[in-house]
C-alpha positions in Angstrom: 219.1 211.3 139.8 218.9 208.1 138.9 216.6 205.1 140.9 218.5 203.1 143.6 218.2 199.0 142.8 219.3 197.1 145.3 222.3 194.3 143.5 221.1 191.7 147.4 220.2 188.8 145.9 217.1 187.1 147.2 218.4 183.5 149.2 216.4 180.6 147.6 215.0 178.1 150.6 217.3 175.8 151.4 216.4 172.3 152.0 217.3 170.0 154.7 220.3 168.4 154.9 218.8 165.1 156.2 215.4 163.5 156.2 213.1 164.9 159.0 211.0 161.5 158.5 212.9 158.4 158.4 212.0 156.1 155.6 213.0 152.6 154.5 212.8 152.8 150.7 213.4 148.9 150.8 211.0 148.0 152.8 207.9 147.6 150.9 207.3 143.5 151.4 207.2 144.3 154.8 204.5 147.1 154.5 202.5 144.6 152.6 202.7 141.3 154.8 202.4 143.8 158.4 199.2 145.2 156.6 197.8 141.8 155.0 198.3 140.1 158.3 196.8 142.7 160.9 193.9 140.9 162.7 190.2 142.2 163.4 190.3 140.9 166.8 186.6 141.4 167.2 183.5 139.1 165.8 181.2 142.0 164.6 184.0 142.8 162.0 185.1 141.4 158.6 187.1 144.5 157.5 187.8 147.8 159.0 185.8 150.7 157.1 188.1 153.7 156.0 186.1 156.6 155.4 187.7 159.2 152.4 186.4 162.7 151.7 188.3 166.4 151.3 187.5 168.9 147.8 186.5 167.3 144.2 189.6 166.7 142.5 191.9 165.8 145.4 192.7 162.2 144.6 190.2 160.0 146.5 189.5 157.8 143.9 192.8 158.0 142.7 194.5 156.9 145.9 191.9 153.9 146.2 192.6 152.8 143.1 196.8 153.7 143.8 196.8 150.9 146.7 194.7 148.7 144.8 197.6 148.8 142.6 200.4 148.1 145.1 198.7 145.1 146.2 198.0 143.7 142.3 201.3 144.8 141.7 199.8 146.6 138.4 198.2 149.4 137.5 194.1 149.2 138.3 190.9 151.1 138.0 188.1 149.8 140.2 187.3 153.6 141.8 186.1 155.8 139.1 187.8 159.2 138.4 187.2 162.3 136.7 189.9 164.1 134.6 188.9 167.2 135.6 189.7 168.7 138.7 186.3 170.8 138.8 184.2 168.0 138.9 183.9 164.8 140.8 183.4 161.4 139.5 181.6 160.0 142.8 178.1 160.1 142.7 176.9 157.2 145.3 177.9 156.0 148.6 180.3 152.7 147.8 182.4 150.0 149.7 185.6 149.4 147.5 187.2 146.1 148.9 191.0 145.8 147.6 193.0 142.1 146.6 196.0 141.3 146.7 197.9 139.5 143.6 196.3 136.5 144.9 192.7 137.8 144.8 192.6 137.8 148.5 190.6 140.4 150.1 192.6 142.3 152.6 191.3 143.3 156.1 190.1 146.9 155.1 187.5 148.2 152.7 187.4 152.0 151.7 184.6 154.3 151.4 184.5 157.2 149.0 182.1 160.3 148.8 181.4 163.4 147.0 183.6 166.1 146.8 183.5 168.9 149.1 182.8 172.5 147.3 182.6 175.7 148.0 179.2 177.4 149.2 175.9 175.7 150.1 174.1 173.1 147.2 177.2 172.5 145.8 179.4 169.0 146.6 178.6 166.5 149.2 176.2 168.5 152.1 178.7 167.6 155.4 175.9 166.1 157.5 175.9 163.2 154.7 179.6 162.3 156.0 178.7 162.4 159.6 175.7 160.3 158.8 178.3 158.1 157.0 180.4 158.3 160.1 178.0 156.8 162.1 177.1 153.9 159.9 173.3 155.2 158.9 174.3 154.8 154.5 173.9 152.1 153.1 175.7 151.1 150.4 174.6 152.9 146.5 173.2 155.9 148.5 172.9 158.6 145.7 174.3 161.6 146.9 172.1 164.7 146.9 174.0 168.5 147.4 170.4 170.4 148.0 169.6 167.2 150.7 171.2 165.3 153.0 169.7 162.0 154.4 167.4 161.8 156.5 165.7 159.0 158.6 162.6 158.8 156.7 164.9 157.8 153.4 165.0 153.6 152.2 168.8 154.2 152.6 169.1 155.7 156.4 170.3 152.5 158.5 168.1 153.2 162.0 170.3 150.3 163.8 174.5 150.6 162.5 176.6 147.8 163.5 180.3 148.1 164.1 180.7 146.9 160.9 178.1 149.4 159.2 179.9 151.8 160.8 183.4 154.2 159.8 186.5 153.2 161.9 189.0 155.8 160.1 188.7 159.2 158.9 190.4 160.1 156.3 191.2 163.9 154.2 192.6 163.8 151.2 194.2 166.8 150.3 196.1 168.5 147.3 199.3 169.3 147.8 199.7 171.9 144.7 196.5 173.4 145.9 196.0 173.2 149.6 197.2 177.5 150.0 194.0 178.4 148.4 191.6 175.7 149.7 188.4 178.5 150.0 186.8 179.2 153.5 183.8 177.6 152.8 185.3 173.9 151.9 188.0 174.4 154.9 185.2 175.2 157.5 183.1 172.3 156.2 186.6 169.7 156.8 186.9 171.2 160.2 183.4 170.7 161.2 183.4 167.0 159.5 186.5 166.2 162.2 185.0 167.6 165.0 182.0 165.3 164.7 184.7 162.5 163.8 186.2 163.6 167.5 183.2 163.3 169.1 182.7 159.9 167.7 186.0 159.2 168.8 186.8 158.2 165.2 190.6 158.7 164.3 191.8 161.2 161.8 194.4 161.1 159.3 195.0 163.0 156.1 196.5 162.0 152.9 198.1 164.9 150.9 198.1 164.1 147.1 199.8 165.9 144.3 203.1 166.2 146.1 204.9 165.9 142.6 202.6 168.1 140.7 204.9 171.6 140.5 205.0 171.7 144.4 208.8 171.5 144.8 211.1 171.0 141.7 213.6 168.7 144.7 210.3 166.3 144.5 209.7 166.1 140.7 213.3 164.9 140.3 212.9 162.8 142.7 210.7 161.1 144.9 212.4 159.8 147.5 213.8 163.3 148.7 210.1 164.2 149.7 211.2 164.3 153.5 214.6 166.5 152.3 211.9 168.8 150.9 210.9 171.8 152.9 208.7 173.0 150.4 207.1 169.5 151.3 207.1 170.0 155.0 205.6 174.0 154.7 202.7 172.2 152.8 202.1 169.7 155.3 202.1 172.3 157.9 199.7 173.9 156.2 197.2 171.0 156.4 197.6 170.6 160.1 196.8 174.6 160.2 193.5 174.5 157.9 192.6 171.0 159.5 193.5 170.4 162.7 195.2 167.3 162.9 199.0 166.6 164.2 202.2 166.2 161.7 202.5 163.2 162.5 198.6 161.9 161.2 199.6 163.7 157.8 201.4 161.4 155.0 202.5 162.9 151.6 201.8 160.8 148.7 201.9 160.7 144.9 198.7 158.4 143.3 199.3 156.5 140.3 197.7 158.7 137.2 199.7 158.7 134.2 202.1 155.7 135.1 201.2 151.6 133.3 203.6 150.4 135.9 204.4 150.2 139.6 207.3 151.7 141.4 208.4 150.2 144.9 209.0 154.5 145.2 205.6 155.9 145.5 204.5 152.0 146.9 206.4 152.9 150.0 204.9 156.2 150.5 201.4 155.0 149.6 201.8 152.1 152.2 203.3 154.4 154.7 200.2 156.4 155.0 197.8 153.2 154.8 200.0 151.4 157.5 199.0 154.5 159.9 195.2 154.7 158.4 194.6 151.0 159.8 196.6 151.1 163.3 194.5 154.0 164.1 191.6 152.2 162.7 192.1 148.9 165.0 193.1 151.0 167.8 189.5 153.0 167.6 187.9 148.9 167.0 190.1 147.9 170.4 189.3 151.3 172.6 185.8 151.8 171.4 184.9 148.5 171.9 186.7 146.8 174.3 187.8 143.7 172.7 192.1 144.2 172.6 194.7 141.7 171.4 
């Protein structure tokens, strides 16, 4: 007797038939003057500090150096980054202020740090981010995996000021590669936002990689990334191994092999910076009671 085979084709995943995010592709320039023009609103502050951190290899650098990019309106390279995805370029704690085509500095600086890896020794040591956090680095702090900083170090600031101090966290996350993010590096991100909570510091994530063999929809095309459920299951899945909401995650594609701009991933890239700074000034108006 010959071996039953099922002829029931397997049903692909269908995509949605309409955008479950609503985006206005044209509408870059306005992204650009809303986010050049916010105001401080408080005379402790020159910029608001954005704090990035999330597994080596994510994008960090990359996406600092992407909206540097937008702004110039060319492809830049202030943030180093490393090729490899098993190694990470940042080695010191460092304020990156961005310009705009004018040489203007805008109203936010970013911070980047180590990569998070898996196990103990290896990557940025967790407690060094909520140090960061609280505004005790200063600024070229080499980064040590075997040991954090303490207050006895030259770098530990005793007394942070509001400006010393991080008024957005941010993950950055891999799209391609956020299904097998270890324990280890997913407890360590968990632990990181609850101390954020605490601190009542705001939380967004940034998921990179979005065209990197994630869904083929996406490759083609950029602009069908909220079409995309592929897309969506990924961001789901960051707000599962994370913590945060939907709505605090934003899907992006960095600049990495492009010489030139495209108002495409620009829109995306400001979309997600957009909600990194409202949440920023909100924590600088709640925190610190000095509103519009």
């Amino acid at each position: 007797m010959g071996l039953w085979r099922s002829t029931q084709k397997v049903e692909p995943v269908l995509d949605f038939d309409t955008p479950w995010r609503n985006v206005d592709w044209g509408k870059k320039k306005d992204l650009e003057k809303i986010l050049t023009e916010i105001q401080l609103n408080h005379p402790e502050l020159n910029q608001f500090r954005i704090l990035l951190h999330g597994p080596i290899g994510a994008g960090k650098s990359s996406f600092i150096n992407s909206v540097q990019s937008v702004f110039k309106g060319e492809i830049t390279t202030n943030a180093g980054e490393e090729s490899s995805a098993n190694k990470s370029f940042t080695k010191t704690y460092k304020a990156y202020t961005v310009f705009n085509s004018n040489s203007e500095a805008l109203p936010f600086i970013f911070n980047d740090a180590l990569g998070l890896e898996n196990g103990s020794g290896n990557g940025i040591d967790p407690h060094d981010i909520v140090s960061a956090l609280q505004g005790r680095i200063k600024d070229g702090y080499k980064f040590n995996p075997i040991s954090p900083l303490c207050e006895e170090d030259r770098d530990f600031i005793r007394e942070p000021t509001l400006q010393d101090k991080v008024h957005c966290l941010v993950s950055v996350v891999p799209a391609n590669t956020i299904s097998q993010m270890d324990s280890s590096t997913s407890q360590k991100m968990k632990y990181i936002r609850t101390k954020a909570s605490n601190l009542c510091i705001p939380h967004v994530v940034v998921m990179t990689k979005v065209d990197a063999d994630v869904c083929p929809l996406v490759n083609k095309d950029l602009k069908t990334i909220y079409i995309s459920r592929k897309i969506k299951e990924k961001m789901q899945k960051c707000s599962d191994s994370l913590g945060p909401t939907m709505k605090h995650i934003f899907p992006v594609s960095n600049y990495h092999e492009e010489t030139e701009t495209n108002d495409t991933k620009d829109v995306l890239i400001l979309m997600a910076l957009l909600q990194i700074v409202n949440c920023a000034k909100k924590y600088v108006d709640e925190q610190h009671n000095i509103c519009k």
